[in-house]
C-alpha positions, 0 to 999 in steps of 0.5 A: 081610367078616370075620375069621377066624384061620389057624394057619401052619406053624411059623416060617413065617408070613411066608411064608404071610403074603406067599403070602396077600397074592400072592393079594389077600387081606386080612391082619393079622399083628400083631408087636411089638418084643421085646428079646433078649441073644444073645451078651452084646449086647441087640437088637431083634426084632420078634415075632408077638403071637400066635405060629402064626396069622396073621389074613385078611378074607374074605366067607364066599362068596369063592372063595379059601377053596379056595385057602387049604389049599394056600398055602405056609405056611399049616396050617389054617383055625381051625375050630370043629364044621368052621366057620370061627371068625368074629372081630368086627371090633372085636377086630381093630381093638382089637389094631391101636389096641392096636399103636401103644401098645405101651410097650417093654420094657427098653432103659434109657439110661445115666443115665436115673432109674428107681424101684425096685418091689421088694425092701428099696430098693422106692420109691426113685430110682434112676440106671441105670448099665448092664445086668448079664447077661440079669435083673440091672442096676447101679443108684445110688441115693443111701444114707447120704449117698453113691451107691451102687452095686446090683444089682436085678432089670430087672424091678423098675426103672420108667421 
């Protein structure tokens, strides 16, 4: 069997992955966890990594590809010179060992120390105090004897 890519409607690529399922057909439909701020609070959502396809495994002779135009959900079938384009199997099974070592973004504790990776303190330690709107943090690091307070760019915090 192989794989090959559909395109789904938009926001409904849950709906054609369970209408694919319903059918027996194999599916692979990769989501990460993605941080977002909706009204001044961070939560976690998770996302598709390829946003409007969705992945089936199916023998080139199998009947349900006459099934597949008409489920719910799904668009059409990614095709090139009318063919459906064929994905190896490694670049699938690469995507799924790539999965379980998806290092997430953002969501730093209280206290936990960071490395700052840019701007005039680039290279120093720093202890995360909190979260300062959606792209900026407060941050101490110790300057001229004494903590001080900062305010850097989430982006140029290190783990």
């Amino acid at each position: 069997m192989t794989w090959y890519a559909l395109q789904h409607k938009p926001a409904q690529g849950d709906r054609a992955l369970a209408h694919l399922q319903n059918q027996d057909i194999a599916c692979f439909y990769p989501k990460v966890p993605v941080e977002k701020i909706r009204a001044g609070k961070r939560t976690q959502k998770l996302e598709p990594l390829f946003p409007g396809y969705l992945f089936i495994n199916l023998e080139q002779a199998d009947p349900a590809w006459a099934k597949l135009r008409s489920t719910r959900g799904v668009l059409r079938v990614v095709s090139f010179a009318n063919k459906p384009a064929a994905i190896a199997d490694g670049v699938i099974q690469h995507i799924k060992d790539s999965l379980g070592s998806v290092v997430q973004q953002g969501g730093l504790k209280c206290g936990e120390v960071v490395q700052l990776s840019e701007g005039p303190f680039e290279g120093i330690k720093a202890v995360f105090q909190a979260y300062d709107g959606e792209e900026r943090a407060i941050v101490l690091i110790n300057f001229m004897q004494k903590q001080q307070r900062v305010r850097v760019r989430v982006s140029a915090l290190k783990p």
